[in-house]
C-alpha positions as CSV (number, residue, x, y, z in Angstrom):
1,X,-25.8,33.9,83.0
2,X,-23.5,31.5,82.1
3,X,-25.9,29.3,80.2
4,X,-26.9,31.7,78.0
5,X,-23.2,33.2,77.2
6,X,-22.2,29.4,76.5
7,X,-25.8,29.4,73.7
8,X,-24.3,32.8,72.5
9,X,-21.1,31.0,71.8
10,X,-22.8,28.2,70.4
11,X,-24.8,30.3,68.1
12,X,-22.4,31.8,66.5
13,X,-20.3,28.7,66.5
14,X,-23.0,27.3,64.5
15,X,-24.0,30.8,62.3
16,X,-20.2,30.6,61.9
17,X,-20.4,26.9,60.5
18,X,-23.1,28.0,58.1
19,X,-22.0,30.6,56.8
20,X,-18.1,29.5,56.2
21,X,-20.1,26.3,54.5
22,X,-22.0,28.6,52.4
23,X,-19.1,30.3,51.6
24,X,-17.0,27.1,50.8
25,X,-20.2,25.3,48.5
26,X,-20.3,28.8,46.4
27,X,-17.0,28.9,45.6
28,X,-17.0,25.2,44.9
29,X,-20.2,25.5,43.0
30,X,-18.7,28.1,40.6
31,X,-15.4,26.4,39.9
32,X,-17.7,22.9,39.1
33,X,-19.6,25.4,36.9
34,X,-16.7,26.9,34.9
35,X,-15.2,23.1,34.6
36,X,-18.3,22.1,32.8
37,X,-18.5,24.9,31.1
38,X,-14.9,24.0,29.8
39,X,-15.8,20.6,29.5
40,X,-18.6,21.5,27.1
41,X,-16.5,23.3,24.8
42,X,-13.8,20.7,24.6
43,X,-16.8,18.6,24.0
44,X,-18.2,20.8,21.0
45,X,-14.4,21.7,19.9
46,X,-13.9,17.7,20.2
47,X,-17.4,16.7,17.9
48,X,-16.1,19.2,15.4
49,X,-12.6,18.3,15.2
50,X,-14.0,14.8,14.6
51,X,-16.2,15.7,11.8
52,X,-13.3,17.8,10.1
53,X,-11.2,14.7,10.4
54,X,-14.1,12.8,8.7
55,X,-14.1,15.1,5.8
56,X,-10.3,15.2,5.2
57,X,-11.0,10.9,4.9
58,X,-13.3,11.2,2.7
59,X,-11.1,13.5,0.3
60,X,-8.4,11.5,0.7
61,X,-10.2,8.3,-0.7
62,X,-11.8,10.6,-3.3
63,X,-8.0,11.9,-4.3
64,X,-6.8,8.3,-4.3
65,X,-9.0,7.7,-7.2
66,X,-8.7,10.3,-9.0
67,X,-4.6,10.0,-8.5
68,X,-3.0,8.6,-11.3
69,X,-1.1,5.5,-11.1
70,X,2.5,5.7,-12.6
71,X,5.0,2.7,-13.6
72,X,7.8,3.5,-11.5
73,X,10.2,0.3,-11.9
74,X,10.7,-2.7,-14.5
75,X,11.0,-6.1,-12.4
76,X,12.1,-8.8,-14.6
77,X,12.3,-12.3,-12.8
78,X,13.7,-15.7,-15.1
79,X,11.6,-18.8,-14.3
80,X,13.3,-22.2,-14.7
81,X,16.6,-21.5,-13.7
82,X,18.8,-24.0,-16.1
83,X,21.3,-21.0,-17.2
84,X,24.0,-20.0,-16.0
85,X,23.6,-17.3,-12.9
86,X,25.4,-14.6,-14.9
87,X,23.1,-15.3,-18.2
88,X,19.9,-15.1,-16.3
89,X,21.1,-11.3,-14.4
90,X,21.9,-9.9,-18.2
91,X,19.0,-11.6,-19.6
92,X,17.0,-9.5,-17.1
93,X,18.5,-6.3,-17.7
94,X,18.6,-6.3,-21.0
95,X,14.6,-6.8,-20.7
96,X,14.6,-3.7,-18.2
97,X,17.1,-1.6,-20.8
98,X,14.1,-2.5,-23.5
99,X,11.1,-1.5,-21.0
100,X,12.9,1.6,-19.7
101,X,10.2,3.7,-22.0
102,X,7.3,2.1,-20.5
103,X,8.7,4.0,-16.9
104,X,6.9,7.0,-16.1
105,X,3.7,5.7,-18.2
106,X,0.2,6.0,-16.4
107,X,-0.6,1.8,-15.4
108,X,-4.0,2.2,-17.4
109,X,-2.5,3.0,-20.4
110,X,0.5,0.0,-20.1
111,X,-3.0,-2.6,-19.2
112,X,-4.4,-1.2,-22.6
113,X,-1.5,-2.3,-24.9
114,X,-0.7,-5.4,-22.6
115,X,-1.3,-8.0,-25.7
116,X,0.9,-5.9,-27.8
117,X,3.8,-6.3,-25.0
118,X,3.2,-10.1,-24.9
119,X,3.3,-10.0,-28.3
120,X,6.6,-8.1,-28.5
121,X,7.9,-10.1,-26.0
122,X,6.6,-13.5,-27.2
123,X,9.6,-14.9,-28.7
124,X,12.7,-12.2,-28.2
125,X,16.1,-13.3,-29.1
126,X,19.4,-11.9,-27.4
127,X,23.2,-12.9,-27.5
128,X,24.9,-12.8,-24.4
129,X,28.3,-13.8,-24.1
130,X,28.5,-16.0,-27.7
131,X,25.1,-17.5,-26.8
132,X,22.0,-17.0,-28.6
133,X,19.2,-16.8,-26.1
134,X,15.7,-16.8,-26.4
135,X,13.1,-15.1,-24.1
136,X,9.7,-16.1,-23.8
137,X,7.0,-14.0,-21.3
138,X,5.0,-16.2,-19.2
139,X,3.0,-13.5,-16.8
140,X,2.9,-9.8,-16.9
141,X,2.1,-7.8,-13.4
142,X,1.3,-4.3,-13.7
143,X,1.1,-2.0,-10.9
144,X,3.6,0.6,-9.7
145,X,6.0,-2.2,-10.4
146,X,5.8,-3.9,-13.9
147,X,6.8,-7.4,-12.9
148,X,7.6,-9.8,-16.0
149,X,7.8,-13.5,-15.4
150,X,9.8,-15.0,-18.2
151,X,11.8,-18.3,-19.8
152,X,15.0,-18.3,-21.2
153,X,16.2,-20.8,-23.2
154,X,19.6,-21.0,-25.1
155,X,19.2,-21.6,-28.7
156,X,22.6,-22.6,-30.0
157,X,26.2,-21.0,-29.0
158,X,27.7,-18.5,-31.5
159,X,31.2,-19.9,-32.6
């Protein structure tokens, strides 16, 4: 009898294995189902966020374009450096003080009238300290920043 009460035990010994396996892979079995289950909807949430991001690109280039471009300070830099440090600084602002009204002007419409500023600018005279100075415009840059590239020469010294 003690044979078979030693394959009773390790019956249900093994029925016991089973079973508590059984047990174990369905509970493992749904939480690896509700994971992917998660996972797909990050996946979904993820593809859509993405596209949404793609869109709000998109307008942004689109309102980019259609924003318009404003001149939002006068740069005035004085080429051949042969006056005095002091003449070449007032020579410059006094150009800004003259283009102050171009500030706050849409870029396009300052490019339109561009040979009317050269031309306004071709030969300008200023006195500055007793000296008679004369301004010539070599470049114009426009962008946000209307950069002028000038020469100054001094004409004759007031007495």
């Amino acid at each position: 009898m003690s044979i078979k009460l030693w394959k009773r035990y390790i019956a249900l010994l093994v029925i016991g294995g089973i079973l508590g396996g059984s047990t174990i892979l369905f509970m493992y079995g749904r939480e690896m189902e509700q994971m992917m289950l998660v996972k797909r909807s990050l996946e979904v949430l993820n593809e859509k966020l993405m596209d949404e991001n793609q869109r709000l690109k998109q307008s942004e280039k689109v309102a980019r374009r259609k924003q318009e471009v404003l001149i939002e300070e006068i740069r005035v830099t004085v080429l051949d450096t042969k006056l005095h440090e002091t003449i070449e600084l007032q020579v410059a602002r006094q150009l800004e003080k003259d283009l102050a009204s171009l500030k706050g002007k849409k870029v396009e419409q300052v490019a339109e009238v561009q040979e009317m500023l050269h031309e306004m600018l071709r030969r300008r005279e200023y006195i500055i300290e007793g000296t008679m100075v004369e301004v010539r415009v070599k470049t114009v840059a426009i962008s946000r920043i209307l950069h002028l590239f000038v020469t100054a020469e001094v004409k004759r010294e007031e007495p």
